[in-house]
N, C-alpha and C positions, 0 to 999 in steps of 0.2 A: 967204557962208559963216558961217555959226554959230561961237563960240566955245564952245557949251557942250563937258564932256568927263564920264564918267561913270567912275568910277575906284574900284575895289572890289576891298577885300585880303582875302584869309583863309588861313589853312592851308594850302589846298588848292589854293591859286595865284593870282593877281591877274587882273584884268578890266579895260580900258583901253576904253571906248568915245568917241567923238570923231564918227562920223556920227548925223545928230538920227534917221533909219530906227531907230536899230541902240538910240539911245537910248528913243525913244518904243514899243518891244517892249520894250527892259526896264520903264520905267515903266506898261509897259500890263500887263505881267504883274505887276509889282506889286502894283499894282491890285487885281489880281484875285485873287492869293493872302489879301493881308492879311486880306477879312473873315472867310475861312474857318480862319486859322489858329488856332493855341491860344493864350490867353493864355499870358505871362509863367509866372503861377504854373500852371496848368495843363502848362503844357512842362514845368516843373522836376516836377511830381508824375510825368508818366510817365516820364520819364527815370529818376527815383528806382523807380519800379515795374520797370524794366525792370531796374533794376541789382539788387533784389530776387530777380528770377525767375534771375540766372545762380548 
């Protein structure tokens, strides 16, 4: 058995992973989101655009 554990808080409630399946879908998805995402300042600019438009 593995010891690793995956453990992820925010707001919106915590995330406790502890089976490596359960782990290796989060790090696969991961993965997969990072290249596509926006940068740092990129995210702050639409956010700011978005706060704009209400």
């Amino acid at each position: 058995m593995s010891s690793a554990r995956l453990i992820l808080c925010s707001m919106a409630g915590g995330l406790f992973l502890e089976k490596e399946a359960d782990i290796r879908q989060y790090n696969d998805t991961c993965q997969h989101l990072r290249p596509i995402a926006l940068s740092p300042a990129d995210t702050a600019a639409l956010i700011a655009s978005l706060r704009e438009d209400r």
